[in-house]
C-alpha positions as CSV (number, residue, x, y, z in Angstrom):
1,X,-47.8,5.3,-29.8
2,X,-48.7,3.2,-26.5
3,X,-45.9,2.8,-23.8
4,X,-45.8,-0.4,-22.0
5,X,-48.0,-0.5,-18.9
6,X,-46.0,0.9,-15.9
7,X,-44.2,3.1,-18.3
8,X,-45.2,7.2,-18.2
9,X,-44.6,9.6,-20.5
10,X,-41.3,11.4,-18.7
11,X,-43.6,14.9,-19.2
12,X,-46.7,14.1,-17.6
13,X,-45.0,12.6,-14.7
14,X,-42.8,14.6,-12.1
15,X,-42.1,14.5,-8.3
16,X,-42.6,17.0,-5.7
17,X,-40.1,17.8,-2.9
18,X,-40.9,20.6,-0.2
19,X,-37.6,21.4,1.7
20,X,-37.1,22.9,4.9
21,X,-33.9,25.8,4.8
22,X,-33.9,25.4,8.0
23,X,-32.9,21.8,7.7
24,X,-31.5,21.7,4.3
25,X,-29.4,24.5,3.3
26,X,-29.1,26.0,-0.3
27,X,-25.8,24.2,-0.4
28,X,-27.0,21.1,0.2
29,X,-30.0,21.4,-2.4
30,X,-28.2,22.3,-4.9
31,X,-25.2,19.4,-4.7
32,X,-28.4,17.0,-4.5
33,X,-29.9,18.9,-7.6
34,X,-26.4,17.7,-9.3
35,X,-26.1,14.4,-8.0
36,X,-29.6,13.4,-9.7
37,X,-28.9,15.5,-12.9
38,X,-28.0,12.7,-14.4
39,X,-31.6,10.7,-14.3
40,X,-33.9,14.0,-13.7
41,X,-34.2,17.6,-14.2
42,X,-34.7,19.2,-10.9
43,X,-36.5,22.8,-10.9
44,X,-35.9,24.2,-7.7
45,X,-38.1,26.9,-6.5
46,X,-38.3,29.3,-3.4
47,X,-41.7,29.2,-1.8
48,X,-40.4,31.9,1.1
49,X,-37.1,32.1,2.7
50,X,-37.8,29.3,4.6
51,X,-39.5,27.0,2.4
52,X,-38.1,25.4,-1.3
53,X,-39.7,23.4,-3.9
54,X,-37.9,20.9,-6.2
55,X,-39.5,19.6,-9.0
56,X,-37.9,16.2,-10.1
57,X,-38.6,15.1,-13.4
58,X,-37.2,12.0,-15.2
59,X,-35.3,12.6,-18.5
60,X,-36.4,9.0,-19.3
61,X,-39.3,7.0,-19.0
62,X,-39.6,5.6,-15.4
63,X,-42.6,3.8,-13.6
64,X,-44.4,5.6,-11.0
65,X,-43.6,3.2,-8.2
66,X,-39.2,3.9,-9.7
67,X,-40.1,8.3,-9.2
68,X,-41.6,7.4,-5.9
69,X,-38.1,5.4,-4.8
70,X,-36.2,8.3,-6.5
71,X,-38.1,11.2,-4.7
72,X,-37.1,9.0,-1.3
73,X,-33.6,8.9,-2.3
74,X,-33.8,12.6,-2.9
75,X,-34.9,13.2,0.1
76,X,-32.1,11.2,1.8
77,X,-29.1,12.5,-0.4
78,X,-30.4,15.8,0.5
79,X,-29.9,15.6,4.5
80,X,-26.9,13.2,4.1
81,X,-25.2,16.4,2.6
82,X,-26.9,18.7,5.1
83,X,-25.0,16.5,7.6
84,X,-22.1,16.0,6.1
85,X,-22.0,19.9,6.2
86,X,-22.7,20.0,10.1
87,X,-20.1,17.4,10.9
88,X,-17.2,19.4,8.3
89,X,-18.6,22.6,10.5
90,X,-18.0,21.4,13.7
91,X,-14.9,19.0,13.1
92,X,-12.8,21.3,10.8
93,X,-10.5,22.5,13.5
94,X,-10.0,19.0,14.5
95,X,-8.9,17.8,10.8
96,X,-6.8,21.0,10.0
97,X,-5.0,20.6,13.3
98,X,-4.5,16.7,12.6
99,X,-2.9,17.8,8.9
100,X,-1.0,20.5,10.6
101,X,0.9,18.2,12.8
102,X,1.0,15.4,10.5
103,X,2.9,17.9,8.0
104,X,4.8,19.5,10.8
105,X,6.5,16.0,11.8
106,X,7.4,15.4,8.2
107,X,9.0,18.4,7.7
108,X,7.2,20.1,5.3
109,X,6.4,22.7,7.4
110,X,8.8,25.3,8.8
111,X,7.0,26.4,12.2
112,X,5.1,23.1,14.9
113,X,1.3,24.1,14.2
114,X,-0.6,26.0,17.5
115,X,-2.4,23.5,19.9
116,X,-2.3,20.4,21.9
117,X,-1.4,17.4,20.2
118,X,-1.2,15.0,22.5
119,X,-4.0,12.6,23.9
120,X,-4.3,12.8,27.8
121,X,-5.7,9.0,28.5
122,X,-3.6,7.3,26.0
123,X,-0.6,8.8,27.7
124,X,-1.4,7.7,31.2
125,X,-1.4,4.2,29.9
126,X,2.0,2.7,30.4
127,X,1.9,0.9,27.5
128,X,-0.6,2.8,25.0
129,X,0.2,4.0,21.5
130,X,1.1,7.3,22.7
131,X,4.2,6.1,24.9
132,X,5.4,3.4,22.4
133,X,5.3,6.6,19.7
134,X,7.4,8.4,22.1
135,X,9.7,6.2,23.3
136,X,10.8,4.9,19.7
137,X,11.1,8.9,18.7
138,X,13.6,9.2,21.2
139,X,15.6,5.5,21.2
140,X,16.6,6.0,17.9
141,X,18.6,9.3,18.6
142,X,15.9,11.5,17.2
């Protein structure tokens, strides 16, 4: 049976995508791997410790110009996630003592969380966020 021109046969056609550890960590790959499990079945292979093959390959029939675009996409989903993992890595302490100090002013915790809340420019300015936070804390008899 013929397919329509522009159409492949799913098995004869598949995408190759070398990745860089370095760049992209196993972590990464892999959450790419599921986020286009859906549409292909990705076959990842280690070259050397530094170097990783993926293998995408549609489940459906798909144009070769539509594999190109999805290998692109591949490529881009897998650095936003390596990314993503560099800004969580260097931003964690930030957001975990944000979430300590917005739980320790509810009340939900029992001890004030370690650190320095308190933003040193805004509270030079007489009428910043920082002094009107403070000043209504205390009017009101807290």
């Amino acid at each position: 049976m013929d397919q329509p021109e522009g159409i492949t046969n799913p098995d004869a056609l598949r995408a190759m995508v070398e990745v860089d550890l370095a760049i992209i960590s196993a972590e990464a790959l892999l959450k790419t791997c599921h986020w286009f499990a859906r549409d292909f079945v990705c076959e990842i292979r280690s070259r050397n410790e530094h170097t990783a093959d993926v293998s995408l390959t549609p489940r459906s029939a798909i144009s070769a110009a539509d594999l190109a675009s999805a290998r692109d996409a591949f490529i881009a989903s897998a650095i936003d996630f390596a990314l993503r993992e560099k800004i969580e890595a260097k931003t964690s302490g930030i957001r975990d003592l944000l979430l300590a100090k917005a739980f320790s002013e509810s009340g939900i915790l029992e001890d004030q969380p370690e650190g320095v809340f308190g933003d040193t420019v805004e509270e030079l300015k007489p009428d910043g966020m920082f002094k009107i936070l403070s000043n209504s804390s205390s009017t009101d008899g807290s």
